[in-house]
Structure formats: structure tokens, C-alpha cells
N, C-alpha and C positions, 0 to 999 in steps of 0.2 A: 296261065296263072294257077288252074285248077293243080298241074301236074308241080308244079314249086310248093304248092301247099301241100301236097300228098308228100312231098320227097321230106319235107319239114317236118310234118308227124311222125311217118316212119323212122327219122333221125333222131326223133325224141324219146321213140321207144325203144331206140336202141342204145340211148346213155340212158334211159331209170333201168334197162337193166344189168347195164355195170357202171356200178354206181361209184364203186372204187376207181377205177379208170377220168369216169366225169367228174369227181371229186378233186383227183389230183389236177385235173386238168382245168378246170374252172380256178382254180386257186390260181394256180401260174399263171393263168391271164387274166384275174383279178388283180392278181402284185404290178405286172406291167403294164395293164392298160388304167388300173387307178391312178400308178404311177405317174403315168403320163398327161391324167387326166388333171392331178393338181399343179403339176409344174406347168401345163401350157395356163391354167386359172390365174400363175404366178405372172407367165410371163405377157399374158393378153392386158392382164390387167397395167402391169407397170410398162411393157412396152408396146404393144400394138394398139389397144385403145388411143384414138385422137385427146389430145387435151379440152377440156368441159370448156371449149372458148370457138366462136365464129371461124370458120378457117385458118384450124390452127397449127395449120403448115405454113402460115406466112407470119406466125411471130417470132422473132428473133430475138435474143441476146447478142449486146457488143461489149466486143472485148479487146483491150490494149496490148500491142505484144514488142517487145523490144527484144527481137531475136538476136541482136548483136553482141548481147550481157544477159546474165542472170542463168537460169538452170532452162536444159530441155522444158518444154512443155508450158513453163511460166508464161502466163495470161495476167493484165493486169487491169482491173477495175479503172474508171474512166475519173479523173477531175472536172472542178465544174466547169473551165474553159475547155476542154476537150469536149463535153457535153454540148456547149453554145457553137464549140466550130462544125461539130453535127449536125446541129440545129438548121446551121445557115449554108455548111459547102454542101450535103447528101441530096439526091434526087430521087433517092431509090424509095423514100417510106410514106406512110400516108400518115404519118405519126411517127414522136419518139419521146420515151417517159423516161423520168433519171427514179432512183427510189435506194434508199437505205433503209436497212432494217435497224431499229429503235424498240426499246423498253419504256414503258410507261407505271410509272405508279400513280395508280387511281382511290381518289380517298374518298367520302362521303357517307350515307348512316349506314350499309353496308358491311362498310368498314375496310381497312388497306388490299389493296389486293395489285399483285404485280402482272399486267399484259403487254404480250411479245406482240408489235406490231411491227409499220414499216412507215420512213415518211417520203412519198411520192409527188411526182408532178402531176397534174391536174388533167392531163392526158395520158395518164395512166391505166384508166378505168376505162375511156373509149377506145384506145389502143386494146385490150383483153375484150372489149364488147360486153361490158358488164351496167347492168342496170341497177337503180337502188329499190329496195323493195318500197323504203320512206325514203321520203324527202329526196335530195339530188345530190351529185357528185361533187368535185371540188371542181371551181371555176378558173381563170386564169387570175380574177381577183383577188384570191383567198393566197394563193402564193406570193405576194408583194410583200420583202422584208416590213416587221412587224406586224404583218394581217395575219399570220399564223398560228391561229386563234379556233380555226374550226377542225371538227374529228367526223371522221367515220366511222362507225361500228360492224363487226361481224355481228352475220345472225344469232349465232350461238350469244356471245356478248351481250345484246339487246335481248334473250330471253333469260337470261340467267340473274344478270346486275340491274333488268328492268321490268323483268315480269312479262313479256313482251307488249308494254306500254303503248297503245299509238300512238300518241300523242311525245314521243320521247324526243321529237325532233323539235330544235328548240331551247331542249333544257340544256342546263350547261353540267358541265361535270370537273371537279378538282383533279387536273391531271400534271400530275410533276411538279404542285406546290401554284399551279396555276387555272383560272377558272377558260375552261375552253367550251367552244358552243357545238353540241350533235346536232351537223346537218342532214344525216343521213345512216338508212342502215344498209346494210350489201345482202344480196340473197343468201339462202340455205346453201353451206358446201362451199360459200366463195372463201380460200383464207390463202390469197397467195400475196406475199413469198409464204411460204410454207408453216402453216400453225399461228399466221397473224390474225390478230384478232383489234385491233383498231388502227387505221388510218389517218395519217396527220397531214398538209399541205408543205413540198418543198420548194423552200425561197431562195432564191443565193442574194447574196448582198454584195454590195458593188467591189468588197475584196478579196469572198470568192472567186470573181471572175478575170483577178489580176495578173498578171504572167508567172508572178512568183509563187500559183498554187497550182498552177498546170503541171506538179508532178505530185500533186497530192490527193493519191488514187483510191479514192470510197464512194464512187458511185456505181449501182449496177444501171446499166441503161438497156430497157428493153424498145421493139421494133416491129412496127408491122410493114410489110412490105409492100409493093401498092400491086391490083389485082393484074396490070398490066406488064407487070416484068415476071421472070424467073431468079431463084437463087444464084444463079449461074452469074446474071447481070448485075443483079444490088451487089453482087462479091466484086464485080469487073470496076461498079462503081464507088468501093468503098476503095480498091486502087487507089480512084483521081483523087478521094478525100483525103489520102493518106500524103501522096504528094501535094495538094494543096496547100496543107498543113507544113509538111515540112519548108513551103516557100512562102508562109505566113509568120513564121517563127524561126527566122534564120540562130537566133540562139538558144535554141531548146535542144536538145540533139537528137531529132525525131533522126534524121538522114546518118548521123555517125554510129547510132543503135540500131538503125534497119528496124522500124518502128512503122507497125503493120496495126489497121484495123480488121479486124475479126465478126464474121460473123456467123454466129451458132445456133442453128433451128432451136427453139424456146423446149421441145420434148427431148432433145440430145443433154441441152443442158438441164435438164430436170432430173432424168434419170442418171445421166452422169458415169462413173465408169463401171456400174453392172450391168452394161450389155451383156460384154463378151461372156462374164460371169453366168448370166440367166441363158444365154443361149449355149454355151458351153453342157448347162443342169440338161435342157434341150437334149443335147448330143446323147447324154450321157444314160439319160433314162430310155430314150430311143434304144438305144442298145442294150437295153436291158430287156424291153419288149422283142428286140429283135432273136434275143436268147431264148427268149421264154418261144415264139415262135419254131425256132428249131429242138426247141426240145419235143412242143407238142409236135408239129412235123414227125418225131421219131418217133414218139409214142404211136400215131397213126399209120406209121409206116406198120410196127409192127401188129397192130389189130390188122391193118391191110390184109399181112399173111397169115392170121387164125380167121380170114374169110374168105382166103382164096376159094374153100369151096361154094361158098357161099355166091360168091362172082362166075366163078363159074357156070352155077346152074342155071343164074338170071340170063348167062351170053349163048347156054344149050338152048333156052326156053326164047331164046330173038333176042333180049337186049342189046342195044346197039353198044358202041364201047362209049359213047357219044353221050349215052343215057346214063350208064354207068359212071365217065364222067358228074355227069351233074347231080347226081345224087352224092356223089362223096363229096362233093364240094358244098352241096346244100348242108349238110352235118355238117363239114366242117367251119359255115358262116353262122350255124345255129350255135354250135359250141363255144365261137368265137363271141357271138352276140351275149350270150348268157354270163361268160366271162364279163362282157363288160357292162354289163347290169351290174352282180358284183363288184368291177372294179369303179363304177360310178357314186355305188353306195360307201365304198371306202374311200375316196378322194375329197369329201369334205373331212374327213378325220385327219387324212394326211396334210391338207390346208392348214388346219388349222395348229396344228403343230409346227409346219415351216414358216405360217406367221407370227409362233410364239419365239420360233428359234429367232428368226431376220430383226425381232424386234425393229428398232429404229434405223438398222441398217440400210434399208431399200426404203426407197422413194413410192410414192403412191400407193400405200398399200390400202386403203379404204376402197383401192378401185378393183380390189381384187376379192373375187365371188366367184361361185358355178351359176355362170348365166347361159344362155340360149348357145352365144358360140362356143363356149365350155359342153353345149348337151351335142353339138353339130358335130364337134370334134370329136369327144368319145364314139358317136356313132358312126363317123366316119374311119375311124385308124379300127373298129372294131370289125366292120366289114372286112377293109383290107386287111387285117389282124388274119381271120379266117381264110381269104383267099390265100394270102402268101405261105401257113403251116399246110391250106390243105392241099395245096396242086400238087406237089411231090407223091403223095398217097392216090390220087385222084389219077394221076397218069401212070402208076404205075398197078392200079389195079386195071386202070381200063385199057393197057395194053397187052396186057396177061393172054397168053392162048391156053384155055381153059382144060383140056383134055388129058395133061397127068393129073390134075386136080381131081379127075371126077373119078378114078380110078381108086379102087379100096387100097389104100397105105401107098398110091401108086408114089409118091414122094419121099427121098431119103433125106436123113438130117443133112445140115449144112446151112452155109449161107453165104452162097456164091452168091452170082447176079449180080442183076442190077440193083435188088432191093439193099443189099449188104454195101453195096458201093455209097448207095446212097446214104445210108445211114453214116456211114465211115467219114463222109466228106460232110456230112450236119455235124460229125464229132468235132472237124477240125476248123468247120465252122464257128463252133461254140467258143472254142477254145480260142480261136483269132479277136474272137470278139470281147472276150472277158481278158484277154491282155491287154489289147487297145483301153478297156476301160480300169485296168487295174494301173498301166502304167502310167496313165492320170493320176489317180488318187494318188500316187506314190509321188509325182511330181508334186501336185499340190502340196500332201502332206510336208518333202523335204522344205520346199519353199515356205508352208508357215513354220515350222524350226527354225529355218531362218531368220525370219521378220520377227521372232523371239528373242534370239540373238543378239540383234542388234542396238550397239548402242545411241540410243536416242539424246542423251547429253543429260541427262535425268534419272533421278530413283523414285518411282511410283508407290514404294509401298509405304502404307500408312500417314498418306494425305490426304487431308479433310479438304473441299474445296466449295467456294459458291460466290456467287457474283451478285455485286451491289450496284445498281445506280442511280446518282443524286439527282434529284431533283433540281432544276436549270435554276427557278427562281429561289428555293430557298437554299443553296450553296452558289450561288452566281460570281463569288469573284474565285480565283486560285486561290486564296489562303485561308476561303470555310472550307474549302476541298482537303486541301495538306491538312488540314485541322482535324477533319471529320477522320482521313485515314488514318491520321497517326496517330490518334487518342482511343479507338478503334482496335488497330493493333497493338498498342499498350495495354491494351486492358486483356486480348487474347492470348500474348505473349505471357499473363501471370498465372493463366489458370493453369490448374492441376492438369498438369498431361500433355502438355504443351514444349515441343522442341525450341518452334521456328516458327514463322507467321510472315508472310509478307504476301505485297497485292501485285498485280501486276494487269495489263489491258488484254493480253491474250495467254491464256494457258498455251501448254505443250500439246500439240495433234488434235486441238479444238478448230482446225482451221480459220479462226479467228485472228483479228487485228488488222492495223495497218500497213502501208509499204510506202514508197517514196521516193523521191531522188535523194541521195545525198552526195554531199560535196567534200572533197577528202583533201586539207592542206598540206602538201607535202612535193617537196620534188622527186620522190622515189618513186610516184607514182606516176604511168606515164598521162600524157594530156588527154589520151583518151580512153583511158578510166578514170576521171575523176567523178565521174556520176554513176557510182553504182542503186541502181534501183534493192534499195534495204528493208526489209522489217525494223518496224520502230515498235521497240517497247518500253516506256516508263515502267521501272519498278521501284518501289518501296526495300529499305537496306535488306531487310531479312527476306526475301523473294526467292536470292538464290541458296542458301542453304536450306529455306523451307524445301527447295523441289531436289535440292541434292546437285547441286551446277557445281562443274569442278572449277576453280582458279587456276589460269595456267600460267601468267603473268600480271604482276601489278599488285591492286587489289581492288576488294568489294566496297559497295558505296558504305557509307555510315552515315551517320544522322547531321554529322558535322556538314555533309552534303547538302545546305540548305539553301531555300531560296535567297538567303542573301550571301551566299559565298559563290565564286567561281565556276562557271558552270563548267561539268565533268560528263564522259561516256565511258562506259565500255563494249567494248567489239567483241564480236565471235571468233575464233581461231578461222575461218572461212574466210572470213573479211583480211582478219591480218595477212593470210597465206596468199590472199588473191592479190590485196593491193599493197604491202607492202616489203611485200618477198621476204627477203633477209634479213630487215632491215628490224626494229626494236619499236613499235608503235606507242610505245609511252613514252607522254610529253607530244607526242605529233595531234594536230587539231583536225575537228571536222566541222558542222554544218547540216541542218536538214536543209534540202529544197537543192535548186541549181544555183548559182551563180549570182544571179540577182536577190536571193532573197534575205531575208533581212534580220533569218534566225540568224540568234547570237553563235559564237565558235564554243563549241565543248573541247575541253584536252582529255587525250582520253588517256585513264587510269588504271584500264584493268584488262586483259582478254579472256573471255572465257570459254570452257565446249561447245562447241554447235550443236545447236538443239533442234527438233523436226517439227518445228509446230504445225506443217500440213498435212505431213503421214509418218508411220514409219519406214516405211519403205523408202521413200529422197527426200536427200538434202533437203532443207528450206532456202530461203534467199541467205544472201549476206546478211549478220542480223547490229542491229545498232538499240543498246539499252540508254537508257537516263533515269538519273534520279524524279522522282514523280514528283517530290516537291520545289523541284525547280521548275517543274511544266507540268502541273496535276491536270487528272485526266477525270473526266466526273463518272466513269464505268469503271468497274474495275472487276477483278476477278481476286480473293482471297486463296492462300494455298496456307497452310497451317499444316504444320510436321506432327506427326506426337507418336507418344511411346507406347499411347493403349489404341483398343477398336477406333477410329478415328469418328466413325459416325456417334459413337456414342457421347461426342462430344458435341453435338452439332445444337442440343438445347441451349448450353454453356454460351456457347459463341454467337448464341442469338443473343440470349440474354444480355449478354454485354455490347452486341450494335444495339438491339433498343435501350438501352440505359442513355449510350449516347443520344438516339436519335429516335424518341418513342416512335415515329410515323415512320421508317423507313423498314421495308420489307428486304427478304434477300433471297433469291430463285437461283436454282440448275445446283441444288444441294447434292454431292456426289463423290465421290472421293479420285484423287489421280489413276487410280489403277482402275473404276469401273468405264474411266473417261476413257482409256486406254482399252480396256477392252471393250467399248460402245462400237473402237475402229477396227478392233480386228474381228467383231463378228461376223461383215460379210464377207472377207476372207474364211471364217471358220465356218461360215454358211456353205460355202461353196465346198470347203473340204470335208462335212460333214455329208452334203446332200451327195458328191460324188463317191466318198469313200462308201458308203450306206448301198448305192448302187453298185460299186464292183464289190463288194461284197455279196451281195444279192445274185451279182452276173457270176461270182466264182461258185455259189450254191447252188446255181441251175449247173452252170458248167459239169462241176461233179455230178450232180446228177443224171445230167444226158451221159455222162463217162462210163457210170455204171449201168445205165439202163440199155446201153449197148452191148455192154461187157457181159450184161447180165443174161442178156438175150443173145448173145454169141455163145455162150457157156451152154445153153438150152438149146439152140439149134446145133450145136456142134458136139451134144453127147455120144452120140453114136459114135463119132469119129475119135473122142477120147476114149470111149471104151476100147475100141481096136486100139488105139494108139501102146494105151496099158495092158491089154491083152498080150500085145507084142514086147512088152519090155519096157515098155517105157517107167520113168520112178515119178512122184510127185513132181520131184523140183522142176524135171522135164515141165510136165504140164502147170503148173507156175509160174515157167518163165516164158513159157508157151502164150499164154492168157496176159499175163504184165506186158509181156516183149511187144504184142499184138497192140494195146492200149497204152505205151508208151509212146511207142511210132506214130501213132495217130495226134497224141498230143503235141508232139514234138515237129511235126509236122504245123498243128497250131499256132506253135507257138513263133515257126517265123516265121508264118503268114501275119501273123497279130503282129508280132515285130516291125516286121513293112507296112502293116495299116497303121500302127501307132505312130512311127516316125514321120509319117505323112500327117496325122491329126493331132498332134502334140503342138506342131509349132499354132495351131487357134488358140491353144493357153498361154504364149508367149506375156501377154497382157497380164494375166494374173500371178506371172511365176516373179521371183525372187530371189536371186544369189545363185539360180540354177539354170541350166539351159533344158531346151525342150528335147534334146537328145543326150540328158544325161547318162553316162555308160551304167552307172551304180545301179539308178535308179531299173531302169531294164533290165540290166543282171538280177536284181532284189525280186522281182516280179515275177519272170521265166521262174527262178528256182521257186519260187511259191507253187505257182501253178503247175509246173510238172510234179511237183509233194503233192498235191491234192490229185493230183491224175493217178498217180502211184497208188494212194487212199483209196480212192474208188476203183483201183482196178482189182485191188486186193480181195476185197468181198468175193468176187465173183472167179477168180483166179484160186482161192481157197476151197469153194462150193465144187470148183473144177478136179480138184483133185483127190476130191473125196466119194468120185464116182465108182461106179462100181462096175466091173467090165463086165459081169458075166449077166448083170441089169442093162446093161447100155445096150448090150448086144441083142437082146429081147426087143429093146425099144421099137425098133419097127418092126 
């Protein structure tokens, strides 16, 4: 121990006194190991950490899937007779909770205030293993049609709107125009689904549970799995549920859809599809550390040989090559170490910036901090940080036979060897690496260009947008609903600045709304698509020219569209192409639900663009609109067009919903293009953090270019001086020095070629309109980085030929 702590000091006294050499070097592995210190903070937090709940590897999400129809990947939320055939055919859970997310408007001396909650089954809370800090959870009681009368509160909730009251259990509270009773509050941190802040009791009523809503898909239902099965087997058992089902409902068409239950660890689906994304960042900063590594690597290479004599003397005087070994390696874990001191102290800076960038993007970011495994891992990649730049320097002083060394000038310029080899192959090293991560960024980038591209069925610019919903008791039949919206919209329709105005249940790429079976009348369609599973949206007439929807046939609803006139639809161009081919779908009738159910027939009167209301990147479903006030919906979402700033409007249009309705609040105030880019941040996340990195990887890259080149120039004076003493002219030794530093790169560059084409396709998930082996994109790349090899080769290619032969020739 004593001899590790001597080899430690003496390492220290060897970088305070060059301080320029430790300077640059601490920096470079500040950039890469801080780097890597906030991305892994990123990724432990949202993906490695366990969810804050009792073994929670065994909670699950179920999900509906009807592989036989509809788009790749479509997943579909459970009805409440799907829910009850869980309930009764599954063996695999020790529980299972149904829950919808719900808006509350809460009134009282306070004053109005809108909170995003969820309404749950009563086995909700011991499923998750959540206790109440007050009072107790919801019983099976409380969920019995019309007991749906009691709330839960978030902690935050209960200290904010109660002071944190003990006593709050009990009181009742005015929620959606009705007086409800708080049995309970939930501890500090609990707010799941995501940002709920009160809990309500869910009931179904006996025609909920009727056959004719079993494709009416708005429940999420969560699971816990029991201690004595594996996922393997609840999967093998959600099989038998599946076929039970289809032999319990010979007219549903679980069996002609190929109609599977799902089921999805509770942390998969939470984080959702930034895996690939955060472990991708993972890849990408790695490599950036792994550059910064071989640049130190060379920098040590080349102090190695302004110490040859120095090693020398130590192996005249006994030292073993052994000992020698380990002291260059202790400097080189001190150097590394110190570096990421430095890079420790800059990784809360850089946090806190990629949690300003992600904003709302990424999932669990409250759980993201530099905590202990944040300190374990920096101090771990920092060690091996230093092992892996310093062994190349380490083995190659300590194989060194010392004896021209110790001879006065006994060494001539040059830079054969092994040291020069080595250096030569950390250049093409650098170089394989910052392709690999260049040709990422460049795929990303082409792929978001794309995803810009495309059209979404909509024009986002300068729409106001925010979402209303009424309260149950005081709007309780459909026609204070149509009443409320349409006097609402009359009054926003006149203000100054105003195009277009209409509501609609889900915006565009809000991932929001419902889906369904529908029933399509028609014999051109065959028997077995008559049940395309649809998005259903009610909208208000002016809906689609607020958002900019093109008409491709037919026409748009109008007001004459009322609930006491014939009911009408219009279909997406997706729907018409799929189900009625060639054929003219105005005047042809549809239907929500299957077969038995007892909606009325719409004819439908219009087709319009397909619109992406889950991403922009795919299709959405088939989509199916209605007029809102023929079937008013009590949530809605407003879009308003206009000609100025559209937020500058956003007092105006309040003004005029309370004029209607002094008590009614309106949340998620925003306009269509911030909603629009809410979704492609973590797309611009990902190309932001990658591009940032191979940029970083092409700045060391040149750098190690020249610092080779620089140091080939300076060992190999002597030999340009004879070169020019004999004849030779500049350009010679210019193209002498490029030629040299060309080869090297180009050699990089398809080595990185063959590394990239093998790690490109892990971006497959993220990329867009592009393949993972785009020719352009690799072309675009290669020519960049042989231009910057060129750049750095030049410096030193210049210095070369402004030597002087009859100085060179001195030299030794």
C-alpha cells in the first residue's frame, strides 16, 4: 500500500509541473466522464430504478390487441365487460384494478380550481401497495352505481387547498357541481397515473357490462401478478383468457381479429418508447469517452518518449519493467481520477440543462438526481477511464531496453517503432469512432427533416387551443352540453382575431380520445371487415377549418347538423380506401359498436385527410367524426384559428367561457404548434444530445489528427531536412505530411464504416422515412470527416515545410 501511495505522489509531482499537458488533459476527461456521468443520472433514474411500489416487477398493464385489423403495434384499452371477463376467467393475478383518467373542477372559499385525477377501482391502491397517510382507501362499497360519492386526495392536494388540515377526512368538498366526501389522503410523491392529484371510486352500471359495450375501449387496467408464477406463465395464461373469451362470445369477433390479451411490465409501460432513445444517448457518449481516452492514450504515448531517459535510468538503477509498469499506470488512474472529480462537478450543470431540454418529454424525471449510484459509477468508469488510456504508454515504456537511451544524443529523429505504430492505430482508432457516432447524428438528423415533412392532415400554425370539462351535475342532460358549446363558440367566433373556433374530444398528436368497433352498412365491404376498430371524434362545425382539415369529398357539418335532424358522419380518406375501395361512400351508412348495438345509423356526408392524432410518425386508426350535437360529449378540447399571436387571445376567450359559465375553469391553455412540438422534443432530444456528442467526438478526433501529425513533424525533422537538403521542394514535403495523415484517416474511416453499419441498425426505432444503412447519409459523413482530417493535417504539414535544412541537419 505504502509503495501505491509513493507511486501516487510522485505522479502528482509530475503533472503540477506540466501543467499545460494536465490542464489539457483533465479537461478531455472532464467533457467525457461528466458526460457520462449525467446521462447514466438520466438513464438510472427513468430506467433502472425499481418503480416506488412493493415488487414492482410484478405489476402489470393489460392491453387489448386485435392483430387481425387496424395498424402494426395498435394496442387497445380494455371495455368494462372485457374488465369483468378478467375479473372471473385469469388465474395468474393477486388483483386487478380498471382506472380512467378524469378532470375535476373543485369549487369552495378557495375558489375554482381545475385537478387532473383518475377514477379507479377500489383495488387499485392495494394492487400498487399504497397506504393512506389519513383516513382509508376506497372499499368495494364506495364503487356501487350511485355510491360514487367519496375522493381521495394527493398529498400535495391536501396541503395546498387544506393547509394540511388533520382533520380534512370527512369534510366534503364541491367537485363537478357536486358535494363529494374526502375519505382519505395518499402519501408524499404518490400521483399515479402520472400528475393525479384526486381519486374517485369506479362503478359500472349494469349497461356498462352489456355486450353491446364490450368494444367500447377506455379502460386502463392494471395487475399484479401472484408471488408464485413467472411472467412467462401469467403470459401462457392470458392465452387460455383469450380463447375463453372468444368461446364466451361467439359474436364479438375476438377469433376473426385474432384478438390477443397483452401483457406489459407497469416500468415498460411507463417509460414507453425512450428506451431505445436513453440507451442509444448511453452508446453515444460512451464513445465520446472512448475518444477522449485515445487521445489521452497519445498524449502519454508521446510524454512516454520525452522520458525515455528517464526510464531508463530507473531500469540501469534495478527497476523491474514490472515496477515501471505500475507506476505509469498509477499516473495514469491519478490523472484519470482528477479528471473525474472535474467531470463530477460539471454533471449536475449538464443535468440540469438536458432536464430543461426533455422538459415533458421523458417519463419520471423527478427521479432523476446524482445519487450514490450516480457517485459509484463516475468512480468506477473513472478508474477504468485510466486503465484503459494508460496500458498502451505503460507497456510500452516498460518494455523499452534502455541502453540507446542513456547514451549522449545516442537516438536519431524519427518515428518508427512500436511507439509510432501505436499512435498511428489510436489515429484510426479515433477516427472509426467519431464516424460511427457522426453517422448517427446524421441519420437522426435526416429522420427528424422527415418527421417535419410530413403531412399530418392539419396546419398548426396560429391555433389557440384549451380544453373544457363540464361538470356532470350541473350540465347532466345533452342539450345544456350542445347549449354550453355552442353559445361558447358563438361568442369566440366574433372576437377580433378570430378565423374559426371549434371543439372537438381529442386534438391532433395529443394521444387522446376514444376508439371502438364500428359497423360499416354496405355490401362493398367484405363480411369480414365490417368491424373496423375506429377513432371516434365528435366535433363542433367549425372544428375542421379551425385546425386547417382538407375536404376531399362531400361536405363539412353545419349547424343545420342538429340534434333533431338525421344523424350524419364523416370518415377519413383511410377508412374510405380500406373499406370501400372504389366505391363513392356518400350516402353509404355506419354505426358505433358491433352488431347488436343500438347506436342509431349515421350516413355519412363528407371524407376528409387523415389526421395522426398518436404521432407523427404513423397513421392513426381509421378515423369516424360526428356532429357533437347530435351525441355531445361533456370534455372537449377548443382549437380557435386566428390571424394574430394566438395566445394573445387567450384572456378574450376566457372571458367569453365565463360570461357563459362564471364557475367553469379551462386547463392545458397552449396553442397547436407548442402541442406539436411538446411531441417532437424527445425526438429533438435525442438529436440534440447525439449531435452535441459527435460533434465533441469530431473535435477530439481532429485533435488527436494533429497532435500526431504534430509530433510526426518534430520527430521526423531531421529527416525533412536531408529530404530538402537533397532536392526536395515544399509541395514534396506537404504532401509528404497530408499524404501520411490522409491514409491514416481513410483508413478510419472504413473501419467506422463497418462499425457504424453494424450499430446503426439499434437506431432502427428511432429513425423515420430512412434506413439504418442510408448510402447519402455515410457518404455526407466520410466527406466531413476526411475535410477535418485534411484541416488538421495542414497545421502541421505547413510547420513541415518551413524547415530549414541546414537547422535540421544540426539537430542531432
Amino acid at each position: 500500500m505504502s509503495t501505491i501511495i509513493q507511486d501516487l505522489k510522485y505522479g502528482l509531482r509530475l503533472l503540477r509541473k506540466s501543467p499545460g499537458f494536465t490542464a489539457v488533459a483533465v479537461l478531455t476527461l472532464a467533457l467525457g466522464i461528466g458526460a457520462n456521468t449525467a446521462i447514466f443520472s438520466l438513464v438510472n433514474g427513468v430506467l433502472l430504478k425499481p418503480l416506488p411500489y412493493p415488487q414492482p416487477s410484478r405489476l402489470m398493464t393489460i392491453w387489448g390487441r386485435f392483430t387481425g385489423i387496424g395498424l402494426p403495434g395498435d394496442r387497445n384499452w380494455i371495455s368494462a365487460p372485457e374488465f369483468r371477463d378478467l375479473e372471473e376467467l385469469s388465474h395468474s393475478f393477486t388483483g386487478l384494478a380498471a382506472m380512467t383518467g378524469a378532470s375535476f373542477n373543485i369549487g369552495g372559499g378557495a375558489g375554482p380550481e381545475r385537478i387532473e385525477g383518475a377514477i379507479v377501482s377500489p383495488s387499485f391502491f392495494s394492487i400498487l401497495g399504497v397506504q393512506p397517510v389519513r383516513g382509508r382507501v376506497f372499499t368495494p362499497g364506495d364503487a356501487q352505481p350511485g355510491r360514487d360519492q367519496e375522493l381521495m386526495l394527493s398529498y400535495g392536494l391536501w396541503q395546498r387547498r387544506f393547509g394540511g388540515d388533520p382533520n380534512v377526512v370527512g369534510r366534503t368538498l364541491d367537485v363537478n357541481g357536486r358535494s363529494m366526501t374526502i375519505v382519505g389522503v395518499l402519501p408524499k410523491g404518490f400521483n399515479y397515473p402520472q400528475n393525479s392529484e384526486m381519486w374517485q371510486p369506479l362503478a359500472f352500471s349494469p349497461d356498462d357490462l352489456t355486450p353491446n359495450k364490450r368494444g367500447n375501449h377506455g379502460l386502463e387496467v392494471l395487475a399484479r401478478i401472484r408471488p408464485d408464477l413467472t411472467l412467462a406463465q401469467a403470459r401462457d395464461d392470458m392465452q387460455r383468457v383469450t380463447r375463453a373469451m372468444e368461446e364466451q362470445n361467439p359474436g364479438y369477433p375476438y377469433a376473426r381479429f385474432n384478438f390477443q390479451v397483452l401483457l406489459v411490465p407497469l416500468l415498460q409501460q411507463t417509460v414507453g418508447d425512450v428506451q431505445t432513445a436513453l440507451w442509444v444517448l448511453c452508446g453515444a457518449v460512451g464513445f465520446v469517452l472512448l475518444i477522449a481516452c485515445v487521445n489521452i492514450a497519445s498524449l502519454l504515448l508521446g510524454r512516454a518518449s520525452a522520458r525515455e531517459r528517464e526510464m531508463a535510468v530507473r531500469v540501469s538503477l534495478g527497476a523491474s519493467p514490472r515496477r515501471i509498469f505500475r507506476q505509469l499506470l498509477a499516473e495514469s488512474v491519478l490523472l484519470s481520477g482528477i479528471g473525474g472529480l472535474a467531470g463530477l462537478l460539471l454533471a449536475p450543470f449538464a443535468l440540469h440543462e438536458i432536464i430543461l431540454l426533455a422538459g415533458v418529454s421523458l417519463p419520471r424525471m423527478a427521479d432523476v438526481k446524482v445519487d450514490v449510484w450516480v457517485l459509484l459509477f463516475t468512480f468506477a468508469i473513472s478508474i477504468v477511464t485510466g486503465i484503459l488510456f494508460g496500458l498502451a504508454p505503460a507497456f510500452h515504456s516498460a518494455r523499452r531496453v534502455p541502453y540507446e537511451d542513456l547514451k549522449e544524443g545516442g537516438r536519431t529523429g524519427g518515428e518508427g517503432g512500436a511507439s509510432g505504430r501505436v499512435r498511428r492505430a489510436l489515429v484510426v482508432c479515433e477516427v472509426a469512432l467519431s464516424l460511427a457516432l457522426l453517422a448517427g447524428a446524421g441519420l437522426l438528423l435526416r429522420s427528424f427533416v422527415k418527421v417535419l415533412g410530413v403531412d399530418a392532415g392539419f396546419h398548426s400554425g396560429k391555433v389557440l387551443t384549451m380544453r373544457v370539462a363540464l361538470p356532470e351535475k350541473r350540465y347532466s342532460t345533452s342539450e345544456q352540453r350542445q347549449t354550453f358549446y355552442h353559445e361558447i363558440l358563438d361568442r369566440i367566433d366574433r372576437l377580433p382575431g378570430v378565423e374559426a373556433a371549434g371543439a372537438t374530444a381529442a386534438l391532433p398528436i395529443s394521444g387522446q380520445g376514444g376508439s371502438g368497433t364500428t359497423t360499416i352498412d354496405t355490401q362493398e365491404v367484405p363480411p369480414d371487415k365490417t368491424f373496423p376498430e375506429a377513432d371516434w371524434r365528435p366535433v363542433t362545425p367549425g372544428y375542421f377549418k379551425a385546425i386547417g382539415m382538407t375536404l376531399i369529398r362531400g361536405r363539412f357539418f353545419t349547424d343545420a347538423d342538429s340534434a333533431h335532424s338525421a344523424p350524419v358522419a364523416i370518415i377519413d380518406d383511410s377508412l374510405a380506401r380500406t373499406f370501400f375501395r372504389d366505391e363513392n361512400p356518400i350516402g353509404k351508412r355506419l354505426h358505433l359498436g358491433g352488431r347488436g348495438s343500438k347506436a342509431p345509423w349515421m350516413t355519412i356526408v363528407g371524407v376528409v385527410a387523415h389526421v395522426r392524432y398518436r404521432s407523427l410518425e404513423a397513421p392513426s386508426r381509421v378515423q369516424v367524426y360526428w356532429p357533437e350535437a347530435q351525441m355531445p360529449y361533456g370534455a372537449m378540447s377548443l382549437a380557435i384559428r386566428t390571424s394574430v399571436s394566438p395566445l394573445s387571445l387567450v384572456p378574450a376567450v376566457e372571458k367569453a367561457i365565463l360570461f357563459v359559465d362564471p364557475n367553469q375553469p379551462v386547463y392545458d391553455i397552449r396553442t397547436l404548434e407548442q402541442l406539436r412540438s411538446e411531441w417532437l422534443s424527445q425526438r429533438f432530444l435525442s438529436l440534440l444530445l447525439v449531435g452535441l456528442f459527435a460533434g465533441i467526438a469530431l473535435a477530439l478526433a481532429a485533435v488527436g489528427i494533429y497532435g500526431v501529425m504534430a509530433y510526426s513533424v518534430t520527430r521526423r525533422t531531421h529527416e525533412i531536412g536531408v529530404r530538402m537538403a537533397l532536392g526536395a521542394e515544399r509541395r514534396d514535403v506537404l504532401r509528404l505530411v497530408i499524404g501520411q495523415g490522409l491514409k491514416l484517416a481513410l483508413i478510419g474511416v472504413c473501419v467506422g464504416i463497418a462499425a457504424a453499419l453494424a450499430l446503426t441498425r439499434f437506431l432502427s426505432s428511432l429513425l423515420y422515412g430512412i434506413k439504418p444503412t442510408d448510402p447519402l447519409t455515410f457518404i455526407a459523413v466520410s466527406i466531413l470527416l476526411v475535410a477535418v482530417a485534411l484541416a488538421a493535417c495542414y497545421i502541421p504539414a505547413r510547420r513541415a515545410t518551413r524547415v530549414d535544412p541546414m537547422e535540421a541537419l544540426r539537430y542531432e
